[in-house]
C-alpha positions, 0 to 999 in steps of 0.5 A, a space after each residue: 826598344 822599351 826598358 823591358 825588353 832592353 832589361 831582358 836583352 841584357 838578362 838574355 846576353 848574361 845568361 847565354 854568356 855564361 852559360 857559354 862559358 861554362 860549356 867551354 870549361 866543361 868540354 876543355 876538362 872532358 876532353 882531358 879526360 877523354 870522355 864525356 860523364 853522365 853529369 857532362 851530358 846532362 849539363 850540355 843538354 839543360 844549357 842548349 834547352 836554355 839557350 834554344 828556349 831563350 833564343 826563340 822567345 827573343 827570335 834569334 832564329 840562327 841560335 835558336 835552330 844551332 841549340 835545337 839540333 845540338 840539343 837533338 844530338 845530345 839527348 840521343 846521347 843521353 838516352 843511349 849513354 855516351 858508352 855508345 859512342 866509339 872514340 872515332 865518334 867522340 873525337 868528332 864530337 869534341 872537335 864539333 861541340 867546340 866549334 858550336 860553342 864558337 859559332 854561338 859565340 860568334 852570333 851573341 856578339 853579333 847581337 851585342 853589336 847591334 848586328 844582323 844575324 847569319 840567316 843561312 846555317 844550312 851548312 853548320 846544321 848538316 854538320 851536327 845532322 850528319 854526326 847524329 846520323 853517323 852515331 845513330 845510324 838513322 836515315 838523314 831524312 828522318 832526322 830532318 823531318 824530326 828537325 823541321 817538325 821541332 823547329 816549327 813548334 809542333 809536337 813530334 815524337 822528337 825530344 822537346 820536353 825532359 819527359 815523354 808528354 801524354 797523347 792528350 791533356 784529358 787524363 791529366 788528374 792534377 794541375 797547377 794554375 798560375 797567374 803572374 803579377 800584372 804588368 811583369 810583361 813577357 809571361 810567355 818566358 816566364 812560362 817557360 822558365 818554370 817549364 825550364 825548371 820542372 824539366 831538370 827536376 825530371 817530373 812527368 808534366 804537361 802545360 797549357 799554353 804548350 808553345 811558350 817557348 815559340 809563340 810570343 803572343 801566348 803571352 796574352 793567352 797567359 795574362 788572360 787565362 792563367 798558365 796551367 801545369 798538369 801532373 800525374 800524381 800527388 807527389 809530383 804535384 807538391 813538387 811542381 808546386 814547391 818548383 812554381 813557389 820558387 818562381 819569380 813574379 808570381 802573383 798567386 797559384 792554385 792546386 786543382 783536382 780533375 774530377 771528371 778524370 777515371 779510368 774510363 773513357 773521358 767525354 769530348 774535349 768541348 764539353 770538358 771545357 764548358 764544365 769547368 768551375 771558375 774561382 770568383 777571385 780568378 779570371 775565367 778561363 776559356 777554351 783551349 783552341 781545337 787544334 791543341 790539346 784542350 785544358 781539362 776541366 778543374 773543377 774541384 778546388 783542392 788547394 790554394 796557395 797564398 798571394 806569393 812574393 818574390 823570394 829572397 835571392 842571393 845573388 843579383 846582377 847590377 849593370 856595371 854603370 850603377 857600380 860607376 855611379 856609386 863608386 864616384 858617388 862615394 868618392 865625392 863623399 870621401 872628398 867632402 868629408 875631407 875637406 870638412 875635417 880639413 876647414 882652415 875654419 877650425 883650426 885653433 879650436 878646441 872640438 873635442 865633440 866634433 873631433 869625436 864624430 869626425 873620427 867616427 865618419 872617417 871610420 864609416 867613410 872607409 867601410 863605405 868606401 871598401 865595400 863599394 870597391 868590393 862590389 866591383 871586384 870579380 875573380 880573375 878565373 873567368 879570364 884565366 879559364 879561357 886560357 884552356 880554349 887557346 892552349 887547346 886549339 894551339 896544341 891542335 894546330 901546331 902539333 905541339 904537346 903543352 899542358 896549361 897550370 893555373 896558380 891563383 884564378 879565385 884572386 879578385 881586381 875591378 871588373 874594369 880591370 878583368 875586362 882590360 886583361 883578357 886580350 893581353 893574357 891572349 897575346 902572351 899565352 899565344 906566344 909563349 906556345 908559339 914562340 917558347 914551346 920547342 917544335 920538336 919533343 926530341 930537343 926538350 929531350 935532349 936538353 933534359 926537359 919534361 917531353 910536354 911542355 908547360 906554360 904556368 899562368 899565375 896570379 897574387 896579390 901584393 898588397 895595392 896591386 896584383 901580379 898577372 905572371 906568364 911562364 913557360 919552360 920552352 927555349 928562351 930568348 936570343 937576347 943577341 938575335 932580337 939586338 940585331 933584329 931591331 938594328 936592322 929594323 932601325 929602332 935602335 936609340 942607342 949603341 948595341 952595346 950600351 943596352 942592358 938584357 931588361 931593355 933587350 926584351 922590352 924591344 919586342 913591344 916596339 910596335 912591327 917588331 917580330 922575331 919570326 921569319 914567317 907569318 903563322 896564323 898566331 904569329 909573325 905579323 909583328 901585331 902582339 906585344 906592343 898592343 899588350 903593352 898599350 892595353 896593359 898601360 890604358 889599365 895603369 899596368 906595367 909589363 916586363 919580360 924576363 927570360 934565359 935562353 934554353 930554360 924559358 921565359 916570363 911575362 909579367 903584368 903589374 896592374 892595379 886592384 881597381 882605377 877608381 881609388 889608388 894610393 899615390 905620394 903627395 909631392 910639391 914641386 915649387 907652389 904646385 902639388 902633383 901625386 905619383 902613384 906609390 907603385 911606380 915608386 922604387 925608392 927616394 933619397 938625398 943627393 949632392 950636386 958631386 953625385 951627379 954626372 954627365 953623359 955624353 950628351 950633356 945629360 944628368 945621371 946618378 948612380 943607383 944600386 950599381 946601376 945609372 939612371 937619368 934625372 928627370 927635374 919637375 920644375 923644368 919640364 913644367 916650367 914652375 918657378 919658385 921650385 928647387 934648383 939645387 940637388 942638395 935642396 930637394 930630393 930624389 925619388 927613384 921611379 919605374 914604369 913599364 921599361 922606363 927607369 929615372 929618378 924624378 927630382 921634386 922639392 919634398 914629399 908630403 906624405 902617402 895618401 889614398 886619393 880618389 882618381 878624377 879623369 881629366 875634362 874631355 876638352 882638354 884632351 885636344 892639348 894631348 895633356 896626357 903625352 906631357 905624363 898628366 894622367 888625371 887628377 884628385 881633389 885634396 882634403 883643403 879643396 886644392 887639385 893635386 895632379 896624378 902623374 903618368 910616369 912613364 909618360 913623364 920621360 917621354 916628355 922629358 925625353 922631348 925637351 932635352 
């Protein structure tokens, strides 16, 4: 595939996307309400043109043909008014469009995936025909005939256009003659993106070619012979003008006049073609082919448009690689720059001039590096949106009456991030309907609950991090039953009685664990929680549950606002330099070796805010030697990752920085560098490698060496 058809591959995958993401927002709101509004029916009907339009230029026959016929369906509707539909109809029209929305779905990943296409659709097409039938009242042959004429390409008396076209093209007394920029490629498509465009403005219009949208090589017809628009009137013209001045890549356009355009009766179609009057500066244009509707004959220039550029857009789409590149670009920028203010070479020297500069490169340096970052950051309403599609079809399936309240949705983190979430957020809000909801409305009743449950999906920002919060008010969690589930399980590393509530819940991320007794089609298998907790930690996020029994339970994610930049504590342990994250930090302070105490495994504990935690000493699980050995020596800082809570012994802290996160060369990963709690690295301002630590996984290996 060359780069022009990759770049339109791309174009066409983000547009269908969020096109089709839009219709599940719209559908999930509409059927709230219970009804389909006129502007509901007008947005359906433009997004199955764009994607039926878009499929067939690319010949993704299977989207093509499922667009067609639901587009079909929907400008019956539009026509006859949604009043026409009774609330049986509706209802299967809800339930239909949803499982349309799915099946599109379904094949654009396909395509993403480099996979083949469904080539037979016979079944899902009977199933949008048979609705348009029962609505309608038409007889099924007809409305196949219609289907099958429109899907070739031919002009039937089935809706293809916003606009019924004339019988022929020879009364057409304006048009519009368009050439694109040489060398654009695929002016068929862009063709039909003006088409596209002309349509939703509702105007009366004709074109030639009038296959763009099915025919690729009327794509040689329209670098040969221009793209013609024809119109009725002279108001219609200034705005299918104004329409085509908007488009992209057009090199030039003219305004024409048909003189040989009257009320009475027109010559034949061949001659009209010879008569026309060429511009010297255009290409000619030929014929039309006999079997189409000819291009009249514009033989009377009436106005004609300079060479017109591209105009100024606001929104562009970058391919996410390019933001990875600039973004490690810039982080080598922040490096250089601090290690030239940093050189050993000028200390001791009076620059007042070159301090001067410096302070003004730091300052650009860090507006440099904020709006990179902010070119990765996107909302979070994207993935927070999809959360209506999953609530609705639970509360389908299990009969469950739950409503879904987003907090927060316009609050912004890198796009790596976003994408890493959604699963996770899937997993949580499947179980707190699952497993939280009551079964029963007369049990919430009971307990003096709302009869319809909710589940709160929020989200903030605090600062270097954003807290991602699912809450439902469903029946809580038996602490003692998951206790004794797992001490069936085995899984257990302690004594029952020694776990806290907090270590309890964060059981239920043991991979296989499952509280249900029986496998449902969204629970059960003992697959849910353990991945959340694996994709929310690949992210640098941390999960923790909370819950009362009989007033409902929350799950929380703490992730940070990107991967790229992180703010993380310089520690030293002996000659070494190692970086922890600042949100793993909970708190550091002095000890003496009388504070320290014993387990019953020989293990060293302190006491913290009531509480004992386990110490975990760098210098021994990284065998550094020259480090503080003396508790009285060094410091402790008290770190938390996930459901992991010690106090990391260090020899000092330097000070707070904002490092820029290098990942680790591949080969190393053949060590399992990562399970010894190395998470990546960061070059500091004298040029010296300071490690990031994975606090979590720290323990783990500490846990290893005991």
């Amino acid at each position: 595939m060359d780069a022009s058809m990759e770049g339109l591959l791309e174009t066409y995958l983000f547009e269908t996307n969020s096109l089709l993401d839009g219709l599940d927002e719209l559908l999930i709101n509409a059927e709230k309400t219970g009804d389909f509004s006129e502007d509901d029916v007008n947005e359906i009907f433009r997004s199955m043109h764009t994607i039926k339009g878009s499929s067939a230029m690319l010949e993704f026959n299977c989207l093509m043909e499922i667009a067609h016929h639901i587009e079909d369906l929907f400008f019956y509707i539009r026509e006859n008014g949604i009043d026409s539909l009774d609330q049986t109809h509706k209802s299967e029209l809800f339930n239909l469009m949803f499982k349309s929305t799915d099946k599109l779905r379904s094949e654009i990943e396909k395509v993403e995936n480099n996979e083949p296409l469904e080539t037979n659709i016979d079944s899902f097409v009977s199933e949008i025909n048979g609705l348009l039938k029962k609505i309608s009242g038409e007889s099924e042959d007809s409305s196949a005939v219609a289907s099958t004429a429109s899907a070739a390409g031919t002009n039937t008396d089935s809706p293809k256009a916003a606009l019924p076209l004339p019988d022929t093209a020879d009364h057409v007394p304006y048009f519009i003659h368009v050439y694109f920029e040489d060398g654009c490629g695929m002016e068929n498509l862009r063709a039909f993106m003006i088409v596209n465009a002309l349509q939703e403005r509702e105007l009366k219009f004709t074109y030639y070619p009038n296959d763009v949208d099915s025919n690729p090589g009327s794509a040689e017809k329209i670098v040969a012979d221009g793209f013609y628009v024809g119109v009725y009137s002279e108001e219609d013209l200034k705005k299918a003008a104004t329409v085509v001045g908007e488009s992209q890549n057009i090199r030039s356009y003219e305004m024409l006049e048909n003189e040989e355009t009257s009320e009475s009766d027109q010559s034949e179609p061949e001659a009209k073609a010879e008569s026309i009057v060429h511009d010297p500066a255009s290409p000619a244009v030929s014929a039309a082919p006999k079997s189409k509707p000819e291009t009249p004959a514009p033989s009377k220039k009436k106005e004609t448009a300079a060479p017109h550029g591209a105009v100024k857009q606001d929104l562009i789409s970058v391919n996410l690689s390019k933001l990875d590149a600039l973004m490690a670009l810039v982080g080598e920028i922040v490096i250089t720059e601090s290690m030239v203010t940093s050189s050993p070479d000028l200390q001791g020297l009076n620059l007042d001039n070159f301090n001067k500069s410096a302070r003004q490169l730091r300052k650009l340096t860090d507006d440099l590096q904020d709006i990179s970052m902010s070119l990765r950051m996107v909302s979070v309403s994207g993935v927070f949106q999809k959360m209506n599609r999953i609530v609705r079809d639970m509360k389908k399936n299990l009969n469950r009456d739950v409503r879904l309240t987003i907090i927060g949705e316009n609050t912004e983190v890198d796009k790596t991030i976003v994408d890493g979430i959604g699963d996770p957020l899937m997993h949580i809000v499947r179980n707190a309907i699952d497993h939280g909801i009551e079964e029963n409305v007369e049990d919430r009743i009971a307990a003096g609950k709302d009869p319809q449950g909710e589940v709160i999906l929020s989200a903030t920002h605090t600062g270097s991090e954003v807290i991602i919060s699912v809450s439902d008010d469903g029946r809580g969690m038996d602490t003692e039953a998951i206790l004794a589930k797992a001490a069936r399980n085995g899984i257990l590393t302690k004594p029952e009685s020694d776990y806290s509530q907090k270590e309890i819940l964060m059981l239920l991320m043991t991979p296989g664990f499952s509280t249900n007794t029986e496998v449902t089609e969204y629970s059960g298998r003992g697959v849910g929680l353990d991945v959340v907790k694996k994709n929310v930690e690949a992210i640098g996020g941390v999960v923790s549950i909370t819950s009362e029994l009989g007033k409902g339970s929350c799950t929380t994610l703490k992730i940070p606002l990107t991967l790229a930049i992180a703010d993380g504590m310089e520690i030293s342990v002996g000659n070494s330099i190692f970086t922890v994250p600042i949100s793993n930090i909970r708190q550091s302070f002095k000890a003496t070796e009388d504070d320290i105490v014993l387990d019953p495994a020989g293990h060293e504990m302190i006491r913290c805010m009531d509480a004992f935690y386990p110490i975990v000493r760098a210098h021994e699980l990284y065998s550094i030697p020259d480090a503080c050995t003396k508790i009285d020596d060094g410091i402790l800082m008290w770190v938390e990752a996930s459901d992991r809570s010690y106090c990391l012994f260090v020899d000092k802290l330097i000070g707070e920085h904002q490092v820029v996160v290098k990942p680790l060369p591949p080969y190393l990963q053949q060590f399992h560098i990562k399970d010894s709690g190395i998470s990546g690295c960061t070059i500091l301002g004298d040029g010296n490698i300071s490690i990031i630590l994975d606090i979590a996984h720290v323990y783990e290996a500490a846990r290893g060496i005991f």
